[in-house]
N, C-alpha and C positions, 0 to 999 in steps of 0.2 A: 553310894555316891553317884551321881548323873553327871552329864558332861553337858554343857551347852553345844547345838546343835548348827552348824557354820556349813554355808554353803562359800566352797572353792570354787568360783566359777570361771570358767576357761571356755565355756561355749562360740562355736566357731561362728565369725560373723557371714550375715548372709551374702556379703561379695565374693567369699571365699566357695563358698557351697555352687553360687550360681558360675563361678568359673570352672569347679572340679566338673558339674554337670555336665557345663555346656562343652566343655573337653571329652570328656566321657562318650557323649553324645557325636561328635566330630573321629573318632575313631572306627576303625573297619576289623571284626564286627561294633558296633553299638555297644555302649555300658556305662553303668550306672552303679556308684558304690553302694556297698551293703550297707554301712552304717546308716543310710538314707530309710532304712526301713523303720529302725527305732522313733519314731513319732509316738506323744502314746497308746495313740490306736494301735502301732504296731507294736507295740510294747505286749498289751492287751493280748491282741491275737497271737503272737508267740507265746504266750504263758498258755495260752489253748491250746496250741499246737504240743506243749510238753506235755496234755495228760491224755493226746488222743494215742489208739492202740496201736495204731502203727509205727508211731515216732518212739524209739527204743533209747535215742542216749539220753535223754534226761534223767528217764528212771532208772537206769541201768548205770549209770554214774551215781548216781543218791545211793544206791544200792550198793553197789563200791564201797563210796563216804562209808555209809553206815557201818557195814562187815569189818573195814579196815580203820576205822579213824584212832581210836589208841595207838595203832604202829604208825599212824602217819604222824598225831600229836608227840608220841616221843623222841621221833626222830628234827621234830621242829624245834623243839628245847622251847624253855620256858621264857614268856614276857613278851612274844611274839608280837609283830605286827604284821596285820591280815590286809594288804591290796588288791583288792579285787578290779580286774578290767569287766565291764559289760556285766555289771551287777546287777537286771534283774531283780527276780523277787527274791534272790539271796535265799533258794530254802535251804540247798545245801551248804551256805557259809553257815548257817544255824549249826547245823551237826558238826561243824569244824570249833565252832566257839562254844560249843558247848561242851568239847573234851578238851582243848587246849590248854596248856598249863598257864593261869596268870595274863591273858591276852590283853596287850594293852593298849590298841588301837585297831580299828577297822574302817579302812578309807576305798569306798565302793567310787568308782569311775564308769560313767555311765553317759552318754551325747544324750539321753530323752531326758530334760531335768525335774518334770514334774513326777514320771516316778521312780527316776535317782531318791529327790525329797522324802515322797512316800516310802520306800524303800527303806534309805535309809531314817525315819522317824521311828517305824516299827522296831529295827534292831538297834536304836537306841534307849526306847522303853523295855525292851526285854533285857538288857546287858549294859544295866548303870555304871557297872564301873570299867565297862570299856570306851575310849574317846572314838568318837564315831563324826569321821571329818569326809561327808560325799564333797567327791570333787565333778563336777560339770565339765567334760573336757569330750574332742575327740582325742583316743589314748595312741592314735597314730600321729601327735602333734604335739609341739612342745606343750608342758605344763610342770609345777612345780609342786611336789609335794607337801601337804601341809607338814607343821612339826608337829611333835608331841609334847605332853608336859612331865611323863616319866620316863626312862630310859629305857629303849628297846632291845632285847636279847638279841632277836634278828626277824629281818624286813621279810616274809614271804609271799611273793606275786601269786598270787592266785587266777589262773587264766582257765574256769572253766566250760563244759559245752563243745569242746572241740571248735573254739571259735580260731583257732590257731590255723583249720583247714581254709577258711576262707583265702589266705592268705597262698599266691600263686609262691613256689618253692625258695626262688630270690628272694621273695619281699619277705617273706617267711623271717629266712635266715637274719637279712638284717632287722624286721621286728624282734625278734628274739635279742639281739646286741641289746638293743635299746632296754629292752626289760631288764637286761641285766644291769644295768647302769643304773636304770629304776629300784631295784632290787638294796644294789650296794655291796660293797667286795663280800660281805659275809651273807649272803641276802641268797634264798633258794627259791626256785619253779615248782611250783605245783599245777600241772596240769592236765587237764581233760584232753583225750586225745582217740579218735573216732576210728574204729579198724576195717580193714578191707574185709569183706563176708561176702554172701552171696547176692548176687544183683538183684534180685527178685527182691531183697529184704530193704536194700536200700534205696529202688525205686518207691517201694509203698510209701516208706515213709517221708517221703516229699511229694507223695501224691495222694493225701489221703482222701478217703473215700466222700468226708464232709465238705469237702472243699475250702477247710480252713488258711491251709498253705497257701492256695490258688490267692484268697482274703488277702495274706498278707502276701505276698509278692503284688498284685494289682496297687496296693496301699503305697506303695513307694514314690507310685504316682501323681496319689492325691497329698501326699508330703510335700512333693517337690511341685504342686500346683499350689497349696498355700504358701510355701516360703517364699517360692521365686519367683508366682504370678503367669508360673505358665498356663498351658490351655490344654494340656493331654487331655483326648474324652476315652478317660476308664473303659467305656463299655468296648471299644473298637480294639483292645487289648486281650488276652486269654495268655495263661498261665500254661508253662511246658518244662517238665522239669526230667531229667531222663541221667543215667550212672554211664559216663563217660569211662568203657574200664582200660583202654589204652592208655588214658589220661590218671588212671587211679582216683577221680573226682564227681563228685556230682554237680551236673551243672543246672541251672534255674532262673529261664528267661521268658520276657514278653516276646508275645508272636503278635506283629501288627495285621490285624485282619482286613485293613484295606489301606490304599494310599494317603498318607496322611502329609499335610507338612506343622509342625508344631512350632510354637514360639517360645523361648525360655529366655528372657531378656532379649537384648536387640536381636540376638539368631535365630534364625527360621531354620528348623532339621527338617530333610527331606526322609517319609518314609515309606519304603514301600510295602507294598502288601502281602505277607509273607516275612518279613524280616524281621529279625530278634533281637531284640535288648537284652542284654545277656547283667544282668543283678546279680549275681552271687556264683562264685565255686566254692565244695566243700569235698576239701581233701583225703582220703580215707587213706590210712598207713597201716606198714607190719608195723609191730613194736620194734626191729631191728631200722628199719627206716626211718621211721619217728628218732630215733637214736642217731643214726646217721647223721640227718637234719639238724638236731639240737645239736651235737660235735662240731659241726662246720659254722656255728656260732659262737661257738667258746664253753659249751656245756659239758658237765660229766652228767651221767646218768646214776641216780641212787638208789630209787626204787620203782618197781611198775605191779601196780597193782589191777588184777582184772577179774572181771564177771564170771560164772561157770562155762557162760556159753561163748567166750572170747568175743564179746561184739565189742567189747568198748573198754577204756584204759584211763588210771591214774596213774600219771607220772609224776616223778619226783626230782629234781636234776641241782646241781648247785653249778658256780660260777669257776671254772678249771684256772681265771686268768684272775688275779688281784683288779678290781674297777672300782675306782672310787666313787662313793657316792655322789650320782648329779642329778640336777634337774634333767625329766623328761624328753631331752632335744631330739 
């Protein structure tokens, strides 16, 4: 049996984007959210970025999935529903629905909605009798869960990629609250989670040798020049990404190569030449930190699962405090 296919849409409108900007932009250093980069060009170019040889978590997470997904499906119990934040081309919710016992809904949240759509259209022909409800939202912002038409065992968040390091340690903690509320009192974490290693290995891979990373950090650009009508010129930009290990982070920003001043609605940014846009941090953790972190949100820790060569982690966590199921706020 197939499910008709319903877009939830929650997409943020564009008054709101050209305020976060131009705030962003009005601060010392300079920055510019991550989710900006999901355009689906940049959609595109990250799915490149997951098969070139240097970028290690993607395949080393899939790799995870695969080795361990029976101990992870039994410990999810049966009837589950699968929410995935930053869904992607979903290969690895494949191998999670493909062993699950009875899965009865798969609701992919994703800000690029043309290929949320495609995305999700795929794993609704492949898995008829799962109800497959993509929701269009940003997932750092209120949105309300579709319902279901059978009754769910229990809700499982799915956050993975280690998109959780973006997230500076505060914001962290209270993103995590909020997933749990998304989740629901009986509702578990399953999440990708990126480890500290040797710096050598984590600068390659945000600086790979094609220059496809350099592609999608530059694209951020050309996002927020369609949306908002600014006038950034790409080429006067270069890409600088470098393992912050005081900070435990990788950080990944624009270098203005000469003086500019740029328009993004009525404000005019001054920049100079030399100065950095700072797009993205990503967090790298022990698994006793990673743990730490999710405690001071209200998590227990259930299981962690990891690679031979300890680069990379599946966690597993449930909610330690009763939270009633809410909407997204």
């Amino acid at each position: 049996m197939s499910h008709p296919l319903q877009l939830h849409d929650y997409e943020p409108a564009t008054q709101n984007l050209l305020e976060e900007v131009v705030e962003g932009l009005g601060r010392t250093p300079k920055q510019l959210p991550a989710k900006l980069f999901y355009d689906e060009r940049g959609s595109k170019l990250f799915e490149r970025i997951t098969t070139l040889e240097e970028y290690y978590p993607t395949r080393t997470e899939a790799e995870i999935t695969r080795t361990h997904v029976d101990e992870m499906a039994e410990i999810i119990g049966p009837r589950p529903m699968l929410i995935e934040l930053g869904s992607g081309n979903s290969e690895k919710t494949r191998i999670l629905l493909d062993h699950l016992d009875d899965p009865i809904a798969y609701v992919p949240i994703d800000i690029s909605k043309d290929h949320l759509l495609a995305s999700a259209a795929d794993i609704a022909s492949a898995y008829r009798s799962v109800e497959v409800h993509p929701v269009c939202a940003d997932y750092e912002q209120q949105f309300t869960l579709p319902r279901t038409t059978r009754r769910v065992g229990r809700s499982v968040v799915y956050f993975p990629g280690s998109t959780i390091g973006n997230f500076h340690p505060t914001s962290a903690i209270r993103f995590l609250r909020r997933l749990a509320r998304l989740g629901g009192e009986r509702g578990s974490l399953l999440i990708g989670v990126d480890l500290k290693k040797d710096p050598a290995v984590l600068n390659a891979a945000y600086n790979d040798a094609e220059g496809v990373t350099a592609q999608f950090n530059l694209n951020i650009l050309v996002h927020i020049n369609r949306e908002l009508g600014s006038d950034f010129d790409v080429a006067e930009f270069r890409h600088h990404a470098f393992y912050n290990d005081s900070a435990g982070r990788i950080e990944m920003h624009l270098i203005s190569k000469s003086d500019q001043i740029i328009s993004v609605g009525d404000a005019r940014i001054r920049i100079t030449k030399g100065e950095a846009i700072w797009t993205e941090s990503s967090y790298k953790f022990t698994v006793p930190e990673f743990a730490a972190l999710a405690a001071s949100a209200g998590y227990e820790q259930k299981h962690v699962w990891l690679d031979e060569a300890k680069f990379f982690s599946v966690q597993l966590y449930s909610w330690r405090v009763a939270c009633p199921r809410l909407s997204a706020s």
